[in-house]
PQR file with spaces between the fields and no chain letter, atoms N, CA, C, O and H, PARSE charges and radii, in Angstrom:
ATOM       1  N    UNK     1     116.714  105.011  113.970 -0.4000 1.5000
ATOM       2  CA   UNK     1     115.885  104.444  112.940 -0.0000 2.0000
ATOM       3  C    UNK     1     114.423  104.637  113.336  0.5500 1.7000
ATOM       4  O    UNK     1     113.939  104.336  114.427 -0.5500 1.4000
ATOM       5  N    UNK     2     113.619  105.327  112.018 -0.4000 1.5000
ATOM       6  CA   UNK     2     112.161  104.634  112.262 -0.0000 2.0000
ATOM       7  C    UNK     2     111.510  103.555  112.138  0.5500 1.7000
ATOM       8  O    UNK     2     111.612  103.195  110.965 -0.5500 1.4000
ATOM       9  H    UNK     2     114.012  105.571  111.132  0.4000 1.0000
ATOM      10  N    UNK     3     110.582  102.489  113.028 -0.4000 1.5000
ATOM      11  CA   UNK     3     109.973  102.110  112.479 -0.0000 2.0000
ATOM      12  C    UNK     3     108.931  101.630  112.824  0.5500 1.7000
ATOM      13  O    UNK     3     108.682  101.377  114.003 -0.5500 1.4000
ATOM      14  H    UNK     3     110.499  102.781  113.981  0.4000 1.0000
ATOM      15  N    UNK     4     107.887  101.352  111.562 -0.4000 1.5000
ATOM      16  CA   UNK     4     106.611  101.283  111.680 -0.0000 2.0000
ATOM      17  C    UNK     4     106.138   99.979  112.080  0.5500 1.7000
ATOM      18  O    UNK     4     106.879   99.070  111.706 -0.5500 1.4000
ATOM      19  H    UNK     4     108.090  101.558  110.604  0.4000 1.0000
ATOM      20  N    UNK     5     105.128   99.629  112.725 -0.4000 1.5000
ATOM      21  CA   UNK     5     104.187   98.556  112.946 -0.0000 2.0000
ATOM      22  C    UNK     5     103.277   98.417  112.628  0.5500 1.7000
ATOM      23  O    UNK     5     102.575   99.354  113.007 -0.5500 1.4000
ATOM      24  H    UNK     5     104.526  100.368  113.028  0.4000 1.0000
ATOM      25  N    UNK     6     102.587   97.507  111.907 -0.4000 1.5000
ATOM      26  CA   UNK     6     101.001   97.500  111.538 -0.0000 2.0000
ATOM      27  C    UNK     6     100.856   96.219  111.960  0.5500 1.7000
ATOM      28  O    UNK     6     101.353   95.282  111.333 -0.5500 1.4000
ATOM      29  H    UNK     6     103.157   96.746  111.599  0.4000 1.0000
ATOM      30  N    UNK     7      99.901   96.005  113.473 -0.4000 1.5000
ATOM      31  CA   UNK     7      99.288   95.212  113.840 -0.0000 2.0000
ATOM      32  C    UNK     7      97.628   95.157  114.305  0.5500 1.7000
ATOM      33  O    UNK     7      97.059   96.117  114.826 -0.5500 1.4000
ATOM      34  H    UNK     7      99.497   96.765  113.982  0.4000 1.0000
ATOM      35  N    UNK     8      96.963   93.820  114.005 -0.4000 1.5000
ATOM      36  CA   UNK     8      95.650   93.904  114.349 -0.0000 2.0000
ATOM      37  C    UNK     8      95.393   94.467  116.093  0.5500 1.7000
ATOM      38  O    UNK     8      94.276   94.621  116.589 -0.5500 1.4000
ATOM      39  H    UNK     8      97.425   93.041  113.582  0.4000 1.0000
ATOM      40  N    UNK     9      96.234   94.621  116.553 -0.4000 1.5000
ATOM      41  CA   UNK     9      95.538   94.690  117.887 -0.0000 2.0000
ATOM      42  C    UNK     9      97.007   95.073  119.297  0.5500 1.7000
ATOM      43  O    UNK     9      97.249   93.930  119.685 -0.5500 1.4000
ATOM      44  H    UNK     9      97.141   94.496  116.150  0.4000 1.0000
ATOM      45  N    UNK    10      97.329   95.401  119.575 -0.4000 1.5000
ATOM      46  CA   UNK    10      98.125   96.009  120.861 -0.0000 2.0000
ATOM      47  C    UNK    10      97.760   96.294  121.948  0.5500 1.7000
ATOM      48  O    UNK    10      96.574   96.202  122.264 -0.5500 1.4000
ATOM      49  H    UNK    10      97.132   96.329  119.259  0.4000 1.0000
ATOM      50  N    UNK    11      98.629   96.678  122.711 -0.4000 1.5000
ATOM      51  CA   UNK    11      98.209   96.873  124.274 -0.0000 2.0000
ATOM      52  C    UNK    11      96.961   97.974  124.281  0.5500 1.7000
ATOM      53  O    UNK    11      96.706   98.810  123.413 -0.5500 1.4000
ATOM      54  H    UNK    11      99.592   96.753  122.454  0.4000 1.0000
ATOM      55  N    UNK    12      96.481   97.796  125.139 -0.4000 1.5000
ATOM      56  CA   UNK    12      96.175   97.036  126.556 -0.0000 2.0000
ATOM      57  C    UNK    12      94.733   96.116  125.775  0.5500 1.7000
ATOM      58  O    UNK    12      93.585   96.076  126.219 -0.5500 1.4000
ATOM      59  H    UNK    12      96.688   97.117  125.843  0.4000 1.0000
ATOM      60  N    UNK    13      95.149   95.593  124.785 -0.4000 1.5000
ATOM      61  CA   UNK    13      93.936   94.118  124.173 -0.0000 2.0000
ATOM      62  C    UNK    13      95.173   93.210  124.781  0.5500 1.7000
ATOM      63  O    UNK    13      96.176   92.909  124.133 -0.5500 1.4000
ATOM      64  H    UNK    13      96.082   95.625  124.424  0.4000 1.0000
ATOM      65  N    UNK    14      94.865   92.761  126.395 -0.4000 1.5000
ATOM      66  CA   UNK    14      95.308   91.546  126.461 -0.0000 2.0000
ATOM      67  C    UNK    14      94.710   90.249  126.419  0.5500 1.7000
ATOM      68  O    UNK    14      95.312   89.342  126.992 -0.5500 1.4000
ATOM      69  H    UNK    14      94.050   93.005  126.921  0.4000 1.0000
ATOM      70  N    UNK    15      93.621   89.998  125.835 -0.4000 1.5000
ATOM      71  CA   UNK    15      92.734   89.294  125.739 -0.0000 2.0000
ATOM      72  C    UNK    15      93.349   88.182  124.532  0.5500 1.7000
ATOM      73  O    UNK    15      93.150   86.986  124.321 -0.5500 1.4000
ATOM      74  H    UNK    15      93.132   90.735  125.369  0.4000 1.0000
ATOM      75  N    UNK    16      94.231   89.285  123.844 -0.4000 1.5000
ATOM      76  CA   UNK    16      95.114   87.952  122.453 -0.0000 2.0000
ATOM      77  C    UNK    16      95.984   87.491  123.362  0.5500 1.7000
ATOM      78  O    UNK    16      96.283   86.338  123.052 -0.5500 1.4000
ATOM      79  H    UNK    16      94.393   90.257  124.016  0.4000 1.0000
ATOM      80  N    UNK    17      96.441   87.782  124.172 -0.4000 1.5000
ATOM      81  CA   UNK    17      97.442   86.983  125.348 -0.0000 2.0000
ATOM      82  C    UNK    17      98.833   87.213  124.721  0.5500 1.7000
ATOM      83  O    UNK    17      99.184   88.385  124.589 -0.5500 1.4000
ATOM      84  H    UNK    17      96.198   88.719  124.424  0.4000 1.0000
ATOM      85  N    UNK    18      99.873   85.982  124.220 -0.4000 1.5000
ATOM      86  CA   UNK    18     101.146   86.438  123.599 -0.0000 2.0000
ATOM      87  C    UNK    18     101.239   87.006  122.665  0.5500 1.7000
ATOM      88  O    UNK    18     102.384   87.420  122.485 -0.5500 1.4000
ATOM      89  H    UNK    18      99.588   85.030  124.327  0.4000 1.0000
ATOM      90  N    UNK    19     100.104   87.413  121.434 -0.4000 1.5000
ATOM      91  CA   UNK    19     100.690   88.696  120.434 -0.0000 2.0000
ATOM      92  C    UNK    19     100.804   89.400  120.752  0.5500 1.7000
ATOM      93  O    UNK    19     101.653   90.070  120.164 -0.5500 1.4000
ATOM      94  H    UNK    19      99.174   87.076  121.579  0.4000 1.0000
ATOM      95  N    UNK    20     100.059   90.133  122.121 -0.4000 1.5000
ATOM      96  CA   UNK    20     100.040   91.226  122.587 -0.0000 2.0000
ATOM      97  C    UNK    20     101.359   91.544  123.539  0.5500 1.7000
ATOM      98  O    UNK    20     102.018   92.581  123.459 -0.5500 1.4000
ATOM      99  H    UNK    20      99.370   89.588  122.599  0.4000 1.0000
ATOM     100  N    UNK    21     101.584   90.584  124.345 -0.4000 1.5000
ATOM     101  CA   UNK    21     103.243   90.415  125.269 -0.0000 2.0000
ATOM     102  C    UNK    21     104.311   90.670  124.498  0.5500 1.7000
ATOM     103  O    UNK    21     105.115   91.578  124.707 -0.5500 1.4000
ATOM     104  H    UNK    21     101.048   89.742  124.411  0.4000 1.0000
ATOM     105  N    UNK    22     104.356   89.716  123.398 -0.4000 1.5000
ATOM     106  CA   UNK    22     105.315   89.709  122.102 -0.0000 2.0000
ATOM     107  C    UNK    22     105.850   91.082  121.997  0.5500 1.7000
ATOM     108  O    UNK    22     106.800   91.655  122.531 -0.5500 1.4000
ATOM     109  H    UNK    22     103.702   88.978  123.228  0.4000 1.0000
ATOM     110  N    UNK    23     104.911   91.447  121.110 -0.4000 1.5000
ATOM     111  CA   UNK    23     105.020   92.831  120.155 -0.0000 2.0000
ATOM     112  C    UNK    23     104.970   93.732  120.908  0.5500 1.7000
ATOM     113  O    UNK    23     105.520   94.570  120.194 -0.5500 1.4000
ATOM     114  H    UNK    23     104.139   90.982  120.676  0.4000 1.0000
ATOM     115  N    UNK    24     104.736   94.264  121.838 -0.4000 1.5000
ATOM     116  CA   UNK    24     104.750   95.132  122.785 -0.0000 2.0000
ATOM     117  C    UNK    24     105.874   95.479  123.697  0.5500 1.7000
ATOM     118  O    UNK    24     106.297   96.576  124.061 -0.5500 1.4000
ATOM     119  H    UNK    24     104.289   93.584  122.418  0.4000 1.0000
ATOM     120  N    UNK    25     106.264   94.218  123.984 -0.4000 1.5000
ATOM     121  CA   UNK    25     108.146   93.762  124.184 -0.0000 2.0000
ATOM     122  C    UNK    25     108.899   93.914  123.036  0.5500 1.7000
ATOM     123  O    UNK    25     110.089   93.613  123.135 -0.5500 1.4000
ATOM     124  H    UNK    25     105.920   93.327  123.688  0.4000 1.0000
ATOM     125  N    UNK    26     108.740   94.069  122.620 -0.4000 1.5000
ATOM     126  CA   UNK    26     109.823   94.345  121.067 -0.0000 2.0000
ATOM     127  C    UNK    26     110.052   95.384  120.858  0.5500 1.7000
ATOM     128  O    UNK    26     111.171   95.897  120.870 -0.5500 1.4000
ATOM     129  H    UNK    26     107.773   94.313  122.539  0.4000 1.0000
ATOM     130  N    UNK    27     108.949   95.933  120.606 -0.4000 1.5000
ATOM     131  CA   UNK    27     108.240   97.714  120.531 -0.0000 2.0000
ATOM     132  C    UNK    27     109.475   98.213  121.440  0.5500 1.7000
ATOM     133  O    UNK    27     110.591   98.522  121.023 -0.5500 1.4000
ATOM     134  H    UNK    27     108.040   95.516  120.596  0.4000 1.0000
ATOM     135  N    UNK    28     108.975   98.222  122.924 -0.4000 1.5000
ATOM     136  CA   UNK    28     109.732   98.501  123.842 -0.0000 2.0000
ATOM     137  C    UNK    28     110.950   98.805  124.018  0.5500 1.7000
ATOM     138  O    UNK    28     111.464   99.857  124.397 -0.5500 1.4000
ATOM     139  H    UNK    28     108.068   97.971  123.262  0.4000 1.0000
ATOM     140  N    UNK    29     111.731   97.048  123.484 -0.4000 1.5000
ATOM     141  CA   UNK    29     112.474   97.092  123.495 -0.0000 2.0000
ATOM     142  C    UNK    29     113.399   97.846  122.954  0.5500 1.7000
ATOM     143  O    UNK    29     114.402   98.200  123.574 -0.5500 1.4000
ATOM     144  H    UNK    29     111.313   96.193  123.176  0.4000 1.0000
ATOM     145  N    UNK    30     113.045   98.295  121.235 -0.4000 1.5000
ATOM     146  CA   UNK    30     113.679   98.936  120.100 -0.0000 2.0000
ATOM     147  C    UNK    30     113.579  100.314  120.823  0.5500 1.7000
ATOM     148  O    UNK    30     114.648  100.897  120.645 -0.5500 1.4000
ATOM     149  H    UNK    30     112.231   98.007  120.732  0.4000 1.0000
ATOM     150  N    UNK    31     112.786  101.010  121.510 -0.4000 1.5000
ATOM     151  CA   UNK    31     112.524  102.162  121.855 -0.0000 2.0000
ATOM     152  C    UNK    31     113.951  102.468  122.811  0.5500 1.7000
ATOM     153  O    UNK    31     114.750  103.402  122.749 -0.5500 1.4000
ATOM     154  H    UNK    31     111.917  100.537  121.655  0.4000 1.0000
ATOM     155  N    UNK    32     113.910  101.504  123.530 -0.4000 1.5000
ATOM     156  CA   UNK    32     115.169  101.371  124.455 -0.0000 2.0000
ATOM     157  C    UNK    32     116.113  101.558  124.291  0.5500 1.7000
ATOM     158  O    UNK    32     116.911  102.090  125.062 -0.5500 1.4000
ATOM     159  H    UNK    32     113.261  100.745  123.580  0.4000 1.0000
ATOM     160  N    UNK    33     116.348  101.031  122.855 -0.4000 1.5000
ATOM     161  CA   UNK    33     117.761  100.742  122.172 -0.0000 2.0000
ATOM     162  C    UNK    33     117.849  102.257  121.388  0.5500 1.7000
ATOM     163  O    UNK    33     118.893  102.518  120.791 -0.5500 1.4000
ATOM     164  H    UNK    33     115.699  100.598  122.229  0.4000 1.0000
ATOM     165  N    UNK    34     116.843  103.155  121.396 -0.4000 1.5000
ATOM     166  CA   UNK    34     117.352  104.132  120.571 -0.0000 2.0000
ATOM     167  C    UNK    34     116.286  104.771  119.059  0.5500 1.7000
ATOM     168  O    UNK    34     116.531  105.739  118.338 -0.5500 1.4000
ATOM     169  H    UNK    34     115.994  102.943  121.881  0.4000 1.0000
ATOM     170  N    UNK    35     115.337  103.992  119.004 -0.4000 1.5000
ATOM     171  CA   UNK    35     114.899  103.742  117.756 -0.0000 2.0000
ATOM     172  C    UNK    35     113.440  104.613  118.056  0.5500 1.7000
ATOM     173  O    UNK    35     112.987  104.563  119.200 -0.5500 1.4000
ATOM     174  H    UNK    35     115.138  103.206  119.589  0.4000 1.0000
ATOM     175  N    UNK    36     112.811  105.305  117.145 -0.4000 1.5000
ATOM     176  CA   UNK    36     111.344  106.063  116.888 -0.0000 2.0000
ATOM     177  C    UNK    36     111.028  104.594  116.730  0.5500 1.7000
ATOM     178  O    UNK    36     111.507  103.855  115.870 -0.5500 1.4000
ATOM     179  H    UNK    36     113.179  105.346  116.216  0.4000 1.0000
ATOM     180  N    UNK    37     109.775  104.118  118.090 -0.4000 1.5000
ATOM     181  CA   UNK    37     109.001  103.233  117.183 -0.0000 2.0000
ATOM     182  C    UNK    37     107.198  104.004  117.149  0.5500 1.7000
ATOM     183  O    UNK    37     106.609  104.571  118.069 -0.5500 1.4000
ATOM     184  H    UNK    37     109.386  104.718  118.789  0.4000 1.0000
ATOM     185  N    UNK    38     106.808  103.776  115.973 -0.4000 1.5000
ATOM     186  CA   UNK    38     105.055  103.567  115.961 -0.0000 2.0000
ATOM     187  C    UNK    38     104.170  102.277  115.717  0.5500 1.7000
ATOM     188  O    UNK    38     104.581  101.240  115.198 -0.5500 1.4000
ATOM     189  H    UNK    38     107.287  103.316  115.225  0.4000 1.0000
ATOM     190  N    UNK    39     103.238  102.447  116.051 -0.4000 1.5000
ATOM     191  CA   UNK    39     102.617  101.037  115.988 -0.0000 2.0000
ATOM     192  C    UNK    39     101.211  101.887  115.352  0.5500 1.7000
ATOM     193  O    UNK    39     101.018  103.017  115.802 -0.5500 1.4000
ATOM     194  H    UNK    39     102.904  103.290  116.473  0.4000 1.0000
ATOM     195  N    UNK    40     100.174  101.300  114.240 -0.4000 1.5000
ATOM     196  CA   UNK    40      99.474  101.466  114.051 -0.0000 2.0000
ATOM     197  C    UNK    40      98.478  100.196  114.264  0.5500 1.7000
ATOM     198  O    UNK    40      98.989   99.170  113.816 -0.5500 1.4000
ATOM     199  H    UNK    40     100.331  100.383  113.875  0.4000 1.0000
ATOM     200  N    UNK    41      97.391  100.030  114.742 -0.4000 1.5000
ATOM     201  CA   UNK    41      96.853   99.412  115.069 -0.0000 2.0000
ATOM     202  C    UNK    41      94.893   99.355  115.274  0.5500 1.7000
ATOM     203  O    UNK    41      94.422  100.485  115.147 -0.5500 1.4000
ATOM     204  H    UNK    41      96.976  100.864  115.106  0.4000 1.0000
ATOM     205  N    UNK    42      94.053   98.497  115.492 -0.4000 1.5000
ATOM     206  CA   UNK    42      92.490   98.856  115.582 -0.0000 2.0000
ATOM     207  C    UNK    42      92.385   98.865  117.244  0.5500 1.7000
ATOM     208  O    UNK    42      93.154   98.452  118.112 -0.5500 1.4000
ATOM     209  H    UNK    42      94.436   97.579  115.596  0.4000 1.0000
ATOM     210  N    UNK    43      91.134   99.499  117.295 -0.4000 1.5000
ATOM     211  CA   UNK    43      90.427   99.389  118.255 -0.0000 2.0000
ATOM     212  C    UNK    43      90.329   98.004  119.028  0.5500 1.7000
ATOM     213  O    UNK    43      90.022   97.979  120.220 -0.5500 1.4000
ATOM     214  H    UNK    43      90.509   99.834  116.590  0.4000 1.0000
ATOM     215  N    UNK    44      90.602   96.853  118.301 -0.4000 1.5000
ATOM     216  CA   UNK    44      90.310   95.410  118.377 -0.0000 2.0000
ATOM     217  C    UNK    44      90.166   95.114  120.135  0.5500 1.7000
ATOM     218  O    UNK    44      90.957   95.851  120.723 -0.5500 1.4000
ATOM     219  H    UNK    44      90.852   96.874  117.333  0.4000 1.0000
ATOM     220  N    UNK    45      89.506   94.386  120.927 -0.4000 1.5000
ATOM     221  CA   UNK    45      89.715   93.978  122.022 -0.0000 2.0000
ATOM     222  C    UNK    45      88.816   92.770  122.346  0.5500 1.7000
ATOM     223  O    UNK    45      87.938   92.945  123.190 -0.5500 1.4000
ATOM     224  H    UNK    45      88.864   93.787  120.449  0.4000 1.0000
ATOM     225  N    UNK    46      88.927   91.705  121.833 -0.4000 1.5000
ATOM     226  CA   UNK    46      87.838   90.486  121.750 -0.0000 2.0000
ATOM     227  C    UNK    46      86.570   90.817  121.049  0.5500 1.7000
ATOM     228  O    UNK    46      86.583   91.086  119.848 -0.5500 1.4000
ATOM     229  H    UNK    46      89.641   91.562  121.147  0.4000 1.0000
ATOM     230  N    UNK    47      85.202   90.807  121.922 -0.4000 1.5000
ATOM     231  CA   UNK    47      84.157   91.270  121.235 -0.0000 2.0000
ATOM     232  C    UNK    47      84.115   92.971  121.577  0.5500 1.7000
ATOM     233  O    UNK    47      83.153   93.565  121.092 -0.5500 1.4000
ATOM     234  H    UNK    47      85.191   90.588  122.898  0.4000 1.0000
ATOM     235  N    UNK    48      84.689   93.442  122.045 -0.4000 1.5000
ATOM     236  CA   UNK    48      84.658   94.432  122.858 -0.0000 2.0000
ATOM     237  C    UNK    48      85.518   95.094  122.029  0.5500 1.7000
ATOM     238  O    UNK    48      86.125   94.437  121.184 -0.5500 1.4000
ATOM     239  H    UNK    48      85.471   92.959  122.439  0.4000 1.0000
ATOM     240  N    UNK    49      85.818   97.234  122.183 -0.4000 1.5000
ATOM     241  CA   UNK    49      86.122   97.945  121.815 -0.0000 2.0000
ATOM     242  C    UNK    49      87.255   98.319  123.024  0.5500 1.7000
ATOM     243  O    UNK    49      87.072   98.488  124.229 -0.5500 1.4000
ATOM     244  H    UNK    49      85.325   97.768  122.870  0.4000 1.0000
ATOM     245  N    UNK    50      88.436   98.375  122.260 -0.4000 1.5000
ATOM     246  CA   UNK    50      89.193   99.302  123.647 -0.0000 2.0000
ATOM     247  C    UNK    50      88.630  100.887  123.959  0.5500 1.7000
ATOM     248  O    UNK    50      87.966  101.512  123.132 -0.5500 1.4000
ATOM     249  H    UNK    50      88.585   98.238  121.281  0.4000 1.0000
ATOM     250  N    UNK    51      88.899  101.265  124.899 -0.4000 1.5000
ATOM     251  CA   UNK    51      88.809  102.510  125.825 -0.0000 2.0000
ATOM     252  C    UNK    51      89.572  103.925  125.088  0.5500 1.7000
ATOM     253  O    UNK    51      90.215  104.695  125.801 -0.5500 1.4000
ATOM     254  H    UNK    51      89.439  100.758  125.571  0.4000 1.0000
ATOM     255  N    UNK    52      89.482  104.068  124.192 -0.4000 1.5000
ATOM     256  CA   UNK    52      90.682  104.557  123.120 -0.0000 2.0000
ATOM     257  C    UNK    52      89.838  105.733  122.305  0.5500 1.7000
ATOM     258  O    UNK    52      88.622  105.577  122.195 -0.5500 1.4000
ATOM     259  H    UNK    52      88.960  103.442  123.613  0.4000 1.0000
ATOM     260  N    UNK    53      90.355  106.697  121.835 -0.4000 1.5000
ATOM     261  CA   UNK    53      89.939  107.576  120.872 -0.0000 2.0000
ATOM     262  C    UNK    53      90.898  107.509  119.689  0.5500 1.7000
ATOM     263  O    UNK    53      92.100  107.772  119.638 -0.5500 1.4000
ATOM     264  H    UNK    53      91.343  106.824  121.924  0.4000 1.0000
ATOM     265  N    UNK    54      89.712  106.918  118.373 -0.4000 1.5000
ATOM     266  CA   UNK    54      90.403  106.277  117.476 -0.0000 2.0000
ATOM     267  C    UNK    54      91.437  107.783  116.492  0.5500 1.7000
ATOM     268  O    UNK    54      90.959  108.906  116.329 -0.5500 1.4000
ATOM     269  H    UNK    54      88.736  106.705  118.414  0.4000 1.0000
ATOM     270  N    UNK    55      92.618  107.420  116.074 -0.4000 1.5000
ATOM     271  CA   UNK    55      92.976  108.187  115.398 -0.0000 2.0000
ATOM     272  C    UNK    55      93.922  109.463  115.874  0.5500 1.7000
ATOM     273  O    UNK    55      94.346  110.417  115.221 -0.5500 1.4000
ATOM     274  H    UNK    55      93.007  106.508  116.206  0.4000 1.0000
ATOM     275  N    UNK    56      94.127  109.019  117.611 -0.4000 1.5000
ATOM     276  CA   UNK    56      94.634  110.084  118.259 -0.0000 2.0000
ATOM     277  C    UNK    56      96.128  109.393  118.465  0.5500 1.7000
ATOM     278  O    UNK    56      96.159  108.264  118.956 -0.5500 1.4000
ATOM     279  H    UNK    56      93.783  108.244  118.141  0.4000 1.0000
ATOM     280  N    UNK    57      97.170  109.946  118.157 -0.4000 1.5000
ATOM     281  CA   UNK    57      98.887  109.139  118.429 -0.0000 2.0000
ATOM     282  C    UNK    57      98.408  109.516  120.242  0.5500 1.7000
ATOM     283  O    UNK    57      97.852  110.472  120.782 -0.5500 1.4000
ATOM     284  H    UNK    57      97.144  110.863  117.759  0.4000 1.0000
ATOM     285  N    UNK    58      98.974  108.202  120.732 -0.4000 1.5000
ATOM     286  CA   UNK    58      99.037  107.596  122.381 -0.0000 2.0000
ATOM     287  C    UNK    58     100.154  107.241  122.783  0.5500 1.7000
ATOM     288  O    UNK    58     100.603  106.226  122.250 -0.5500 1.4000
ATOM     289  H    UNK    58      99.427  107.425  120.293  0.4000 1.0000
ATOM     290  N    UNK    59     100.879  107.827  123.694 -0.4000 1.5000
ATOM     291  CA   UNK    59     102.418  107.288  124.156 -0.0000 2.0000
ATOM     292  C    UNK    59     102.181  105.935  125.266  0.5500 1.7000
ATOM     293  O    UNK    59     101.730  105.977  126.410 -0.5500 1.4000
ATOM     294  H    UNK    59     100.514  108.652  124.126  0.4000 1.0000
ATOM     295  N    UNK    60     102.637  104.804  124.509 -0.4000 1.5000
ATOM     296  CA   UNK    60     101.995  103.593  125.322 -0.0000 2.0000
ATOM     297  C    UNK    60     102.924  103.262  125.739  0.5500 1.7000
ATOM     298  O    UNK    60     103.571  102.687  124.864 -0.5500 1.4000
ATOM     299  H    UNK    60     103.003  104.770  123.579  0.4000 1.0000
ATOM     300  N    UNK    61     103.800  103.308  127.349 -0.4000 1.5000
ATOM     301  CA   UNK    61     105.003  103.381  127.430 -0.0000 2.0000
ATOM     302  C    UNK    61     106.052  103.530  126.220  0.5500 1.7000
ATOM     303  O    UNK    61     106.517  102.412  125.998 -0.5500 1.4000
ATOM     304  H    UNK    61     103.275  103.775  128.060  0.4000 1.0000
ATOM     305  N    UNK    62     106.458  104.247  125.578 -0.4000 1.5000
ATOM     306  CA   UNK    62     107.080  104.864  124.884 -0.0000 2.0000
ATOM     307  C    UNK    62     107.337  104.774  124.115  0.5500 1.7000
ATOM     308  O    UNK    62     108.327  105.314  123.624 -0.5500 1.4000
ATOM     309  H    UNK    62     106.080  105.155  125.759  0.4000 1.0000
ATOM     310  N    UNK    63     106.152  103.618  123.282 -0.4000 1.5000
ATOM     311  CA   UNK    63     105.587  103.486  121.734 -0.0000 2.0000
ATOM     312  C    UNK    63     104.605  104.352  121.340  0.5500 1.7000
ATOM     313  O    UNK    63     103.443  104.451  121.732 -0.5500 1.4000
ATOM     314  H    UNK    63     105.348  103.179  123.681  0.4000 1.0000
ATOM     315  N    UNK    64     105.299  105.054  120.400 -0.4000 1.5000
ATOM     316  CA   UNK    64     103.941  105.774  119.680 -0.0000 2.0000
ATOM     317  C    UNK    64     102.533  105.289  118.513  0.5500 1.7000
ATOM     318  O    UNK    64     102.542  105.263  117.282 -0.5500 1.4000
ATOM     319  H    UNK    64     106.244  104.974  120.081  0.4000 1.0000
ATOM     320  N    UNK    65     101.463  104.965  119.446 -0.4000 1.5000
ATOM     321  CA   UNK    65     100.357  103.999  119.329 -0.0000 2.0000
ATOM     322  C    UNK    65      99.096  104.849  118.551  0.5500 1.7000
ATOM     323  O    UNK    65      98.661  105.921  118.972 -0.5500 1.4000
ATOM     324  H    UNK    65     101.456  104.987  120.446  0.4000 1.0000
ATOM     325  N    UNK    66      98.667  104.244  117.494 -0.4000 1.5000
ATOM     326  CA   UNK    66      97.863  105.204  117.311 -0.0000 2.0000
ATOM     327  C    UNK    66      96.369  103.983  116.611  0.5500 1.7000
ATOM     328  O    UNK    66      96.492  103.088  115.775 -0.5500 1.4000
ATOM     329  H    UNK    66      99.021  103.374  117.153  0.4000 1.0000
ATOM     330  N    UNK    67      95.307  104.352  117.225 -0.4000 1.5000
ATOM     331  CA   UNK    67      94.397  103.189  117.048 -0.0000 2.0000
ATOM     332  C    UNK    67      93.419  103.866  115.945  0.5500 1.7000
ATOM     333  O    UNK    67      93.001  105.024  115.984 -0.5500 1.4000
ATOM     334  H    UNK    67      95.207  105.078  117.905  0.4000 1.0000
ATOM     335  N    UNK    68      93.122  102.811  114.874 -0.4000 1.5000
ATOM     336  CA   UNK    68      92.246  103.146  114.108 -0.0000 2.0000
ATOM     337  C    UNK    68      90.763  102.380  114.729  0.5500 1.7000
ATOM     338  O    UNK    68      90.870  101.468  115.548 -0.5500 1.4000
ATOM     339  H    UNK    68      93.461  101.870  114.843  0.4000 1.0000
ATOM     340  N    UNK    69      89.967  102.653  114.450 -0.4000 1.5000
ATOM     341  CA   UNK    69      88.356  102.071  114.282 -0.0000 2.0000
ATOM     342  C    UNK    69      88.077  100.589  113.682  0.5500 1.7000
ATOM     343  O    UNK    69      87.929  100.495  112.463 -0.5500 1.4000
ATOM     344  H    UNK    69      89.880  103.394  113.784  0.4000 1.0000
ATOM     345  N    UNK    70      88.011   99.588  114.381 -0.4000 1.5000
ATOM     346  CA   UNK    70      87.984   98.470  113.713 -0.0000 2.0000
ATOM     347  C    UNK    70      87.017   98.238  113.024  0.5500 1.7000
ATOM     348  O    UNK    70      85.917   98.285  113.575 -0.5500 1.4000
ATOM     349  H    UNK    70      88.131   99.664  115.371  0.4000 1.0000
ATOM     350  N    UNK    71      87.090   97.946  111.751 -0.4000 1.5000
ATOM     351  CA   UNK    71      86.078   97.511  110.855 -0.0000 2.0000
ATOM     352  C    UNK    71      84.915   96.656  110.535  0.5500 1.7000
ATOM     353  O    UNK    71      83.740   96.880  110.247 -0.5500 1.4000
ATOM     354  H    UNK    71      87.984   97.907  111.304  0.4000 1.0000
ATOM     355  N    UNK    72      85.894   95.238  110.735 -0.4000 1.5000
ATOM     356  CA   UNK    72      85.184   94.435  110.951 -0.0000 2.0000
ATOM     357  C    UNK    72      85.071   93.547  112.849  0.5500 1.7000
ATOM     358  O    UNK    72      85.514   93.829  113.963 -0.5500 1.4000
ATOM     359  H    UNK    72      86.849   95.056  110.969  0.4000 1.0000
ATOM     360  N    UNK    73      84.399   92.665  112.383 -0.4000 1.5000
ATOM     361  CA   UNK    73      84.410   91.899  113.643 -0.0000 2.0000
ATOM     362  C    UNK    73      85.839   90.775  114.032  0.5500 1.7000
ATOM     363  O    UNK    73      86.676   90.388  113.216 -0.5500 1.4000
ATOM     364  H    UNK    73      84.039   92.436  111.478  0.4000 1.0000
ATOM     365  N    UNK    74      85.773   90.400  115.652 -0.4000 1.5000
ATOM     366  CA   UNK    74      86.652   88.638  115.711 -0.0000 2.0000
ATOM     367  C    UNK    74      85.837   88.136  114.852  0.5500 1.7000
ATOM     368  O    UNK    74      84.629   88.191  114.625 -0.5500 1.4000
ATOM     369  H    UNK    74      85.093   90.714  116.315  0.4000 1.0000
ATOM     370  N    UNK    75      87.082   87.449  114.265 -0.4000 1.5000
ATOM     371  CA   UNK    75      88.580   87.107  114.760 -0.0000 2.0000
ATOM     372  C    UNK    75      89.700   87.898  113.541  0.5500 1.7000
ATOM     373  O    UNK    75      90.900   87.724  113.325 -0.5500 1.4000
ATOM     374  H    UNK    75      88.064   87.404  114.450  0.4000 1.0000
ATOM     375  N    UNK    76      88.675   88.810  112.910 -0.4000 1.5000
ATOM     376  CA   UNK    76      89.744   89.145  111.780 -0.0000 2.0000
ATOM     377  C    UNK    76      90.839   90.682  112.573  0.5500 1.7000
ATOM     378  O    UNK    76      91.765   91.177  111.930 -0.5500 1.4000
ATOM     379  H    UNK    76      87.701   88.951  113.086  0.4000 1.0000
């Protein structure tokens, strides 16, 4: 199975603390089990920008991660 993720923010923003543990463990997990996962996600990292080139697919242990440009500011 594919499937998609659309979250504000993913690894390595550990700065959200358990959304980021959560969903990232899940991710994982499904990957484990067999499954295409992607995660689409922002740049988001508190006030700060992750380390990331927006728009490029990233194998984030073995989620396929791909970060857009965050728009706005925290906390959205």
């Amino acid at each position: 199975m594919r499937i998609l993720h659309i979250i504000p923010c993913y690894k390595p923003a550990f700065i959200y603390a358990g959304v980021i543990e959560s969903v990232s463990r899940l991710c994982e997990a499904l990957v484990e089990a067999g499954h295409i996962v992607h995660v689409f996600t922002t740049t988001a990292n508190g006030k700060k920008e992750l380390p990331v080139v927006p728009g490029k697919e990233l194998d984030v242990d073995g989620v396929k991660v791909i970060y857009f440009r965050r728009l706005t500011k925290d906390p959205t």
